[in-house]
C-alpha positions as CSV (number, residue, x, y, z in Angstrom):
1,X,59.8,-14.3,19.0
2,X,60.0,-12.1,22.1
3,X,56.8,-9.5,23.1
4,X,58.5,-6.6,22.4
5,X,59.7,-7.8,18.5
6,X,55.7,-9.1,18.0
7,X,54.9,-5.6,19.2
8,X,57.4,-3.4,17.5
9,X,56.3,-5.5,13.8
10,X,52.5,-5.4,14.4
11,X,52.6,-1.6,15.3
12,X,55.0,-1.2,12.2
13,X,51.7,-2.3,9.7
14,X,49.5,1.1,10.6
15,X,47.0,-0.9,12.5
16,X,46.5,-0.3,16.1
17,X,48.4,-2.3,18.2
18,X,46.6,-4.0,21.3
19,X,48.4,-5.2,24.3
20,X,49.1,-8.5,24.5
21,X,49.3,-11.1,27.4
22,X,50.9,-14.2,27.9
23,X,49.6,-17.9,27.6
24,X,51.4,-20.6,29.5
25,X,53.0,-21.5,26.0
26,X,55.0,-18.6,25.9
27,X,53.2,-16.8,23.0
28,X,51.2,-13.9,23.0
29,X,47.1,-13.6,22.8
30,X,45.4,-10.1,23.1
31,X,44.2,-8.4,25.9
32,X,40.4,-8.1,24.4
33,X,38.4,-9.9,22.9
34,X,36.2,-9.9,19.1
35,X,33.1,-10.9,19.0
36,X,34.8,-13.9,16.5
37,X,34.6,-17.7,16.9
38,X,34.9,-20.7,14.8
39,X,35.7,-24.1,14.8
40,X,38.0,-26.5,13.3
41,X,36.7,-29.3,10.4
42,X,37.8,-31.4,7.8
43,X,41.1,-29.8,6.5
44,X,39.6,-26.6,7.3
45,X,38.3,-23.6,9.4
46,X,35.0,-22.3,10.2
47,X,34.9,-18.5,11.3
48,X,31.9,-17.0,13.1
49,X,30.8,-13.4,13.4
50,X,28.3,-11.1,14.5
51,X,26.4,-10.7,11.0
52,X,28.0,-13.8,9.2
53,X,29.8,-16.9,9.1
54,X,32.3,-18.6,6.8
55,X,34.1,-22.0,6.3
56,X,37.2,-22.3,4.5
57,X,38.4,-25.5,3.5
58,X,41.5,-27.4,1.5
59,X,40.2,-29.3,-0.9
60,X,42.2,-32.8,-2.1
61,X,44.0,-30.6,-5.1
62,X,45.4,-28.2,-3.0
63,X,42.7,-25.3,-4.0
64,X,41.2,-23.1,-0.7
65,X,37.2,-23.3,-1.2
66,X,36.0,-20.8,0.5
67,X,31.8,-19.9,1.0
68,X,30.0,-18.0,3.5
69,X,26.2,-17.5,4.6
70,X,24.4,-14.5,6.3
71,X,23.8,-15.6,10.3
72,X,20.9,-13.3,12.1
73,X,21.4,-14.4,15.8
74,X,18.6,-15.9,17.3
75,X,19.3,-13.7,20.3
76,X,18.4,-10.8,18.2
77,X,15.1,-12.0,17.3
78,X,13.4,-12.8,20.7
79,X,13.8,-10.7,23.8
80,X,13.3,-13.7,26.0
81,X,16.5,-15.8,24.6
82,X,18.2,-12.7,25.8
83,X,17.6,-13.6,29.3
84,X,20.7,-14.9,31.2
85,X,20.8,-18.8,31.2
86,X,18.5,-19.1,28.9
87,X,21.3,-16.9,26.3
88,X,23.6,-19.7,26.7
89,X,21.3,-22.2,26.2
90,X,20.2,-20.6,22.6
91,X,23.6,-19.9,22.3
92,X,24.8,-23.6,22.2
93,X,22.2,-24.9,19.9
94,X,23.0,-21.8,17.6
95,X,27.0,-22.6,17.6
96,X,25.8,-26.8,17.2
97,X,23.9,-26.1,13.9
98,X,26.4,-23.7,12.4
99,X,29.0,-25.9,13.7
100,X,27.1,-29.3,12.1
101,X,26.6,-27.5,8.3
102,X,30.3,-26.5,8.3
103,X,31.3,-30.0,9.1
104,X,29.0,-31.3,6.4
105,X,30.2,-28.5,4.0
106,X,33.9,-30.0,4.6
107,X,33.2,-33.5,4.3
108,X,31.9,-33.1,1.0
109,X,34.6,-30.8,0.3
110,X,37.0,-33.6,0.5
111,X,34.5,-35.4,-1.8
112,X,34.0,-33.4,-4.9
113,X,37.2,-34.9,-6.9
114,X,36.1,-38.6,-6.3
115,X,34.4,-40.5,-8.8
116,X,30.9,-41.4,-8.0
117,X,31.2,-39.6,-4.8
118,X,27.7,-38.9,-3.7
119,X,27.1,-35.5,-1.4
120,X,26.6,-36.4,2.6
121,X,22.9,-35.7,2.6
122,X,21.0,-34.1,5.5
123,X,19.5,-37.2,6.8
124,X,22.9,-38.6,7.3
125,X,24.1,-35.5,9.2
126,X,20.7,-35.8,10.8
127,X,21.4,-39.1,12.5
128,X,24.9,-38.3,13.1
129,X,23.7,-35.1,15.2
130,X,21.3,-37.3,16.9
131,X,24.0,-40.1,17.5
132,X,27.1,-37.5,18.6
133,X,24.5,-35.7,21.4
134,X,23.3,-39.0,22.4
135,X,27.0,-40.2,22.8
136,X,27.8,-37.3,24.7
137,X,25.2,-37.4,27.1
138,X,25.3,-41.1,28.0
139,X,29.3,-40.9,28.1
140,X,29.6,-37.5,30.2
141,X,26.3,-37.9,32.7
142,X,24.6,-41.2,32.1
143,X,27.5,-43.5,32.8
144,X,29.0,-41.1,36.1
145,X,25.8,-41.5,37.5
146,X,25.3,-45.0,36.6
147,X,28.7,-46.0,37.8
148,X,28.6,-43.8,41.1
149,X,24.4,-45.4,42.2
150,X,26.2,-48.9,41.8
151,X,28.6,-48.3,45.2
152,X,25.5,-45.7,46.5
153,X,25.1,-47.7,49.5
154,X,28.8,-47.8,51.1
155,X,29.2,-44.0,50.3
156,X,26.2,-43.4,52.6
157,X,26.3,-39.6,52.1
158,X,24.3,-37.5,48.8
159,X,27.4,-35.1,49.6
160,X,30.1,-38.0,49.4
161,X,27.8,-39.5,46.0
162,X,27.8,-35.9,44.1
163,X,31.0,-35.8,44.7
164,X,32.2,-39.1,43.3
165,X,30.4,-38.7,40.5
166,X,31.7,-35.4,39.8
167,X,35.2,-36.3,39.8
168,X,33.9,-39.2,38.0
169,X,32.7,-37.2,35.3
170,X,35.2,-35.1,35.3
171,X,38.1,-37.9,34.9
172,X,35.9,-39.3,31.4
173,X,35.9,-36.1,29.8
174,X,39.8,-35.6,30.4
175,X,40.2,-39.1,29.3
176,X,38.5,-39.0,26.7
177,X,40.7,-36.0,25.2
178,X,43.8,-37.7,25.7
179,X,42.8,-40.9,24.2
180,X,41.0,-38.8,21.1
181,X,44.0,-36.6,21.4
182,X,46.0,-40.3,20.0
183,X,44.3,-40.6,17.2
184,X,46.5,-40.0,13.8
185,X,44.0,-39.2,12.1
186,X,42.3,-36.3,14.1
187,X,45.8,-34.5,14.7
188,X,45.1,-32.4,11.4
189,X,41.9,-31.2,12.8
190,X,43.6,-30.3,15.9
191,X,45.9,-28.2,14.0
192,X,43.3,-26.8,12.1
193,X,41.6,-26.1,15.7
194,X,45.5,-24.4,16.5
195,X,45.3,-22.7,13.5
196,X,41.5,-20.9,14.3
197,X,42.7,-19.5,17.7
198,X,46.0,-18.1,16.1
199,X,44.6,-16.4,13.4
200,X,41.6,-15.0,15.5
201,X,44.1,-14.0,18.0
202,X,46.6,-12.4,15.4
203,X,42.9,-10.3,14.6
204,X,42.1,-9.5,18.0
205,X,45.9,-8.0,18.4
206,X,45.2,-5.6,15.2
207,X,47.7,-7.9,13.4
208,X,48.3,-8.2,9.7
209,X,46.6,-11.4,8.9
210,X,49.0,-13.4,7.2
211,X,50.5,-17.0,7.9
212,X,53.9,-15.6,9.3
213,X,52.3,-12.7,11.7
214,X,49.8,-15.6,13.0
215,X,51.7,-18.2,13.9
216,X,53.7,-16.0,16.4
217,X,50.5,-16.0,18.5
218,X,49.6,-18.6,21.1
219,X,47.5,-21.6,20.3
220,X,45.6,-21.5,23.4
221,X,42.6,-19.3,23.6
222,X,40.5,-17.8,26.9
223,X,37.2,-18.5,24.7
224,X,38.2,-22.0,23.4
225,X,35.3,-24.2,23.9
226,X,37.4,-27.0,25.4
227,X,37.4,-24.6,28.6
228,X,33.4,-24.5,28.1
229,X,33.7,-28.1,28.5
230,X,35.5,-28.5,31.6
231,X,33.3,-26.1,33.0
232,X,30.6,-27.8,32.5
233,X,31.6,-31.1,34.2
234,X,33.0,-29.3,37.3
235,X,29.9,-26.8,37.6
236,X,27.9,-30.1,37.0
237,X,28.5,-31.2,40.3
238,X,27.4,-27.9,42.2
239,X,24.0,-27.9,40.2
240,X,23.2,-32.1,41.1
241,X,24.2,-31.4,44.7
242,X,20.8,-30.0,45.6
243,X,19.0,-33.3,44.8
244,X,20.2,-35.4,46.9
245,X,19.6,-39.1,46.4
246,X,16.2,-39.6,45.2
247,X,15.5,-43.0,43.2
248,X,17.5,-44.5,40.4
249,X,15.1,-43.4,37.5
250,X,15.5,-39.7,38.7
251,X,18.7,-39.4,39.3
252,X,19.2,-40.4,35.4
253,X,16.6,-37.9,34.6
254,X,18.0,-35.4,36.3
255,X,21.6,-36.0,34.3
256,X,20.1,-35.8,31.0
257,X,17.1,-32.9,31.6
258,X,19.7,-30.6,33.6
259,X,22.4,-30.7,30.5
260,X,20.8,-27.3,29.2
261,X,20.7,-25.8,32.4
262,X,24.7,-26.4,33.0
263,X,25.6,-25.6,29.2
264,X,23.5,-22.2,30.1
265,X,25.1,-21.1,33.9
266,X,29.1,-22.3,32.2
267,X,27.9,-20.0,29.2
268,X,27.4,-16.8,32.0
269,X,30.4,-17.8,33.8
270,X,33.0,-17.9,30.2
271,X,30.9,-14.5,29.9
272,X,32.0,-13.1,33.3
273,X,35.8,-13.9,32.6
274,X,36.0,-13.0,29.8
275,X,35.1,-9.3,31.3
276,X,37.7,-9.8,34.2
277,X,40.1,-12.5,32.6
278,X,43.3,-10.3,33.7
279,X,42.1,-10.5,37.6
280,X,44.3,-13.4,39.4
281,X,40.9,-15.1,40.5
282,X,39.8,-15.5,37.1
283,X,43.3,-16.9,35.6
284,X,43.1,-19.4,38.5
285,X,39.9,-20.6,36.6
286,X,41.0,-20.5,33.0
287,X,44.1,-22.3,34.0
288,X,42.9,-26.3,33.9
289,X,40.7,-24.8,30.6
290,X,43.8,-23.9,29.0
291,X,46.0,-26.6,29.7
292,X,43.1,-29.2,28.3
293,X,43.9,-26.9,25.2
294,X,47.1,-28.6,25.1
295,X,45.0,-31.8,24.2
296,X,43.0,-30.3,21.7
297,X,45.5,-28.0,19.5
298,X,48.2,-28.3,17.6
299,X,50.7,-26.3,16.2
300,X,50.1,-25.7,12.7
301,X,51.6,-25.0,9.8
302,X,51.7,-22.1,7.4
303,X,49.2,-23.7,5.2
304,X,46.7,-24.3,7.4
305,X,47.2,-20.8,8.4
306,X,46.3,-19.5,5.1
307,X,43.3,-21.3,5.3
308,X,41.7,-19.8,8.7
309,X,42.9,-16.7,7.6
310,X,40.8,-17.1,4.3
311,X,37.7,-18.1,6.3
312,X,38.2,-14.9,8.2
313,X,38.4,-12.7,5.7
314,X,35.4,-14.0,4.2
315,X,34.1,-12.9,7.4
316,X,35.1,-9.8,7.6
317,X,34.2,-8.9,3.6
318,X,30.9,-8.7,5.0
319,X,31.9,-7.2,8.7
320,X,33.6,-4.2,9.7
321,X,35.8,-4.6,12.4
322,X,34.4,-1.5,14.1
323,X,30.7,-2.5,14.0
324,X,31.7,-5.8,14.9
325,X,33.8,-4.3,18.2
326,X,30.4,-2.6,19.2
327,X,28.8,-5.7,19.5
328,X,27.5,-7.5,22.8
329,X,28.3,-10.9,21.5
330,X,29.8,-13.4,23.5
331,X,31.4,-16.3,20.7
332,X,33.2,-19.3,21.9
333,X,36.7,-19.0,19.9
């Protein structure tokens, strides 16, 4: 469906329409952002807000479960974690835990109707927290410094060394969403991650939320956290160059201690594009984000629609879309 059609239906609902832009797929996101996020899980959709979150989630019958908690942003309770840096640190460790319990709520979603199924308890989800940040670590920095200190003495430069293992780093992340991007069994969840940034964009738009209105909206998002994630491995390489070559041991602890200070300075720099994302500087930057996004989304169907749409709504029972437009909240999509 052209612009001008989306436009000319949207405005026809007596909500206020809000100019669109183009993604490279063709389809339309809006020119602002919500302060609304979420994340894809196990046949389902989590939705973040300012003052809440939901999950949504299809459970093996067909039925939508659908349950939400009150969220009080640890931002809000501490002037310090307000502090840039240090905001996207808190930040990330917020979105992780929320992120975690809706996984957890999903998986046992898919449960319930089983016979002698017993509940994923939280030492389980425990050591898989501790396993998946572990895994993430040593794959992403421990193994691009490891791999880059073993041909150390031929590069004979810290410049030529930062920036092999930058690329380095780089090149496993990328590859490691393609290969994950194979797997059969995770292309529902990337629909379900399609599915979240259509329905959050069909909101931001002042679109009716319903399956048909949503899915004319791009499935690339300017806040998806797979942009985060690239850059963090490219902003990686700017905040290692500094130390040079010092000995094997700190090298490695550099890599793991720094990982909060990158996740914070990528947090303020998805903050400051997402104020000035129609300048041409700043699409030049989103660009690689958004065709990783490719990767990680799928087009979904109308089904899986209705079921970010639900978590959304459960959202918004609680949130009105004017307090929640007031708000200085920054929410990976």
């Amino acid at each position: 469906m052209r612009e001008a059609e989306i436009r000319a239906d949207a405005s026809a609902n007596g909500r206020p329409h809000v100019q669109s832009e183009l993604m490279p797929d063709g389809l339309p996101v809006a020119s602002r952002d919500a302060p609304i996020g979420g994340q894809a899980v196990l046949e389902g959709v989590m939705m973040r807000g300012v003052s809440t979150w939901a999950v949504a989630v299809r459970k093996p019958d067909g039925e939508v479960e659908v349950t939400s908690e009150p969220l009080v942003s640890w931002a809000k309770r501490h002037r310090v974690w307000r502090i840039p840096v240090i905001r996207g640190i808190v930040a990330l460790v917020e979105s992780l835990k929320i992120g975690f319990r809706a996984l957890a709520f999903s998986a046992n979603a898919q449960l319930a109707d089983e016979e002698d199924a017993e509940p994923i308890g939280g030492f389980t989800w425990g050591l898989t927290i501790a396993f998946s940040m572990a895994l993430a670590i040593g794959l992403f920095f421990v193994v691009p410094v490891g791999a880059t200190s073993l041909i150390k003495d031929q590069l004979g430069s810290s410049v030529l060394f930062w920036l092999v293992e930058g690329v380095l780093r780089t090149s496993i992340f990328i590859g490691y969403l393609w290969a994950i991007s194979r797997v059969p069994d995770l292309r529902r969840v990337f629909e379900y991650h399609g599915a979240e940034h259509k329905t959050i964009s069909c909101y931001e738009a002042g679109d009716r939320l319903t399956p048909a209105r949503a899915e004319t909206y791009s499935r690339l998002h300017p806040r998806c956290g797979t942009s985060f994630l690239l850059i963090v491995m490219v902003l990686a390489i700017f905040v290692f160059a500094p130390l040079g070559l010092p000995a094997w041991y700190w090298l490695l602890a550099s890599r793991i201690l720094g990982v909060p200070l990158i996740a914070g300075l990528s947090y303020e720099v998805i903050k400051l594009a997402g104020k000035h994302r129609r300048k041409r500087w700043v699409r030049a930057v989103m660009w690689p984000g958004l065709m990783l996004q490719n990767l990680t989304t799928r087009e979904p169907d109308r089904e899986q629609l209705a079921v970010a749409i639900a978590s959304l709504e459960a959202v918004l029972a609680v949130e009105t879309p004017e307090a929640a437009a007031s708000a200085d909240v920054e929410i990976v999509a």
